[in-house]
PLY file of the C-alpha trace (Angstrom):
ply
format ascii 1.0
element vertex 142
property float x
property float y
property float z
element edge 141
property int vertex1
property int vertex2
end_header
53.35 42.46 123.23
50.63 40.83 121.23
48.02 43.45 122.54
50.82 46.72 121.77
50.97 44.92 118.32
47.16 44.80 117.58
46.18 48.31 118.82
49.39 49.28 116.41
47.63 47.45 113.55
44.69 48.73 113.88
45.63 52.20 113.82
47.89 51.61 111.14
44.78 50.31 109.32
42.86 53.41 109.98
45.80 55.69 108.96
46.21 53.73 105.49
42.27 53.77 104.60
42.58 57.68 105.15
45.73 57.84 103.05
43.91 56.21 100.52
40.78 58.16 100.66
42.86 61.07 100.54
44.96 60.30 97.89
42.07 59.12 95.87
41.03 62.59 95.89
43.99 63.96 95.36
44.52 61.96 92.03
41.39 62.88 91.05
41.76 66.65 90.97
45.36 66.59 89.40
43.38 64.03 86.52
40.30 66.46 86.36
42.76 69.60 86.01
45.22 67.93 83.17
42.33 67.82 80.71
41.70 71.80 80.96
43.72 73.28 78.23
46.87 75.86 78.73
49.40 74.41 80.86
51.21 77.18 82.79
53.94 77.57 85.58
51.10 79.11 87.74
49.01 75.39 86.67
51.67 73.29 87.97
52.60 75.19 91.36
48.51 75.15 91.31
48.51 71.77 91.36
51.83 70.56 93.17
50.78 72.97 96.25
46.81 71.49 96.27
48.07 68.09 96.44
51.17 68.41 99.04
48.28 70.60 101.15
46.11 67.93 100.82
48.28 65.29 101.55
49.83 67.13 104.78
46.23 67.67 106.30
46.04 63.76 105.70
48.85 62.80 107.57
48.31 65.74 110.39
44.94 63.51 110.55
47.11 60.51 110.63
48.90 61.42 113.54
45.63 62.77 115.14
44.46 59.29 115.16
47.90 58.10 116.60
47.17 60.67 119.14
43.63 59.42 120.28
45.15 55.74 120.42
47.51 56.84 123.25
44.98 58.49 125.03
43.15 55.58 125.21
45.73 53.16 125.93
47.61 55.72 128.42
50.69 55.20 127.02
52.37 58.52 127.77
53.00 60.35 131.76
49.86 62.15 132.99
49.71 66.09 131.56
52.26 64.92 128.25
51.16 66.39 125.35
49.84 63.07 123.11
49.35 64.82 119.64
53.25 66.59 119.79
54.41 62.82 121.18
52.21 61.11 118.37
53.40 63.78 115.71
57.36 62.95 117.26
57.09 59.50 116.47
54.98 59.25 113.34
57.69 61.55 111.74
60.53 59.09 113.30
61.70 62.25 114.99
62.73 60.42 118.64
63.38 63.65 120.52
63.23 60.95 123.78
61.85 63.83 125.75
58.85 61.56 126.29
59.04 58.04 127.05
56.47 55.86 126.82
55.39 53.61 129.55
56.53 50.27 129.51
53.66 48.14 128.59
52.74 50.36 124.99
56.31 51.11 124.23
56.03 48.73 121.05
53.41 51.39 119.96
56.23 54.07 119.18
57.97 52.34 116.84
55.01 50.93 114.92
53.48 54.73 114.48
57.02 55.21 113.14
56.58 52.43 110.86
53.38 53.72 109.64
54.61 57.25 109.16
57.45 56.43 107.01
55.57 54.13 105.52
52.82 57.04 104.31
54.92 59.54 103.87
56.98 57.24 101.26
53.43 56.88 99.86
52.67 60.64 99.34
56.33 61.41 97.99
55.77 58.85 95.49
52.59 60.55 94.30
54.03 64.01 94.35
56.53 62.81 91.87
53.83 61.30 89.71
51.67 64.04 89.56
54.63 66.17 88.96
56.02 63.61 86.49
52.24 63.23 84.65
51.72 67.18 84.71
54.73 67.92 83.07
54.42 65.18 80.28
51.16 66.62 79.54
52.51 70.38 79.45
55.51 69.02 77.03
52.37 67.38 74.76
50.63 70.51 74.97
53.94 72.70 73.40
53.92 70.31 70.62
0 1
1 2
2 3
3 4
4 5
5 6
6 7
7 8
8 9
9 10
10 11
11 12
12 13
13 14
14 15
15 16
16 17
17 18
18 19
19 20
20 21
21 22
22 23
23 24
24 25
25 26
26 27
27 28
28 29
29 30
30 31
31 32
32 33
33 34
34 35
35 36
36 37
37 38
38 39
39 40
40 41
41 42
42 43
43 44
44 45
45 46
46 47
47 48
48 49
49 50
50 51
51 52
52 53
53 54
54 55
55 56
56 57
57 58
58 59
59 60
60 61
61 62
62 63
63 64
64 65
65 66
66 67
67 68
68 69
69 70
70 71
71 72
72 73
73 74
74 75
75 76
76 77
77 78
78 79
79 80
80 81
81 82
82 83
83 84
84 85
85 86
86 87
87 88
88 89
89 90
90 91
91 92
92 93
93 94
94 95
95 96
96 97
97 98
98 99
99 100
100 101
101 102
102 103
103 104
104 105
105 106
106 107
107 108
108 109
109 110
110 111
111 112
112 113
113 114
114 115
115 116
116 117
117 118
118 119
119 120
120 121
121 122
122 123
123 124
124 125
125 126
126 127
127 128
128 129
129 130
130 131
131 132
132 133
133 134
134 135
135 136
136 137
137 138
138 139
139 140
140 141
């Protein structure tokens, strides 16, 4: 259990540095485009749809990660597709059309964990950067 737990950490750790990295860059595009002057409809879906693009490629990475992890641990039946079972539990899906073997089956639920975790992370951004761009589109029309 103690071993399932670890590999889970660490990917978890890998998964959040990326999210970081990611939304670092994210932020700093949404910051870089609220100083140009004329806000717009087309400047808001502009930026809403570069950030949720950038954030989904980060957590497609995410689960790419996940993916590699279970190849290397062999925690799914030989032939299973390991990115569609990664992607299944990072998005807390459960289909339960794969089952993991025994000994990683700790490693499902703590991808889940992670997921939910990140993708509460990214919605919470995507409201900011919705909330910030709009606030500075309202100061603008003043």
């Amino acid at each position: 259990m103690l071993t399932q737990l670890m590999v889970g950490a660490g990917a978890s750790v890998c998964g959040i540095t990326i999210h970081s990295f990611m939304m670092a860059a994210v932020l700093r595009v949404a910051r870089s485009h609220a100083v140009r002057p004329g806000y717009s409809s087309m400047s808001l879906a502009w930026i809403m749809s570069s950030a949720v693009c950038v954030l989904m490629a980060a957590h497609t990475l995410e689960v790419t990660i996940w993916a590699a992890i279970y190849k290397a641990v062999g925690i799914a039946p030989v032939g299973a597709d390991l990115f569609y079972f990664a992607f299944v539990n990072y998005t807390t899906l459960g289909y339960g059309d794969l089952i993991p073997v025994a000994r990683w089956r700790l490693l499902g639920p703590v991808a889940a964990m992670n997921g939910i975790l990140l993708f509460g992370w990214s919605t919470a951004v995507i409201f900011e950067i919705l909330r910030r761009t709009l606030m500075r589109m309202d100061e603008v029309v003043r």
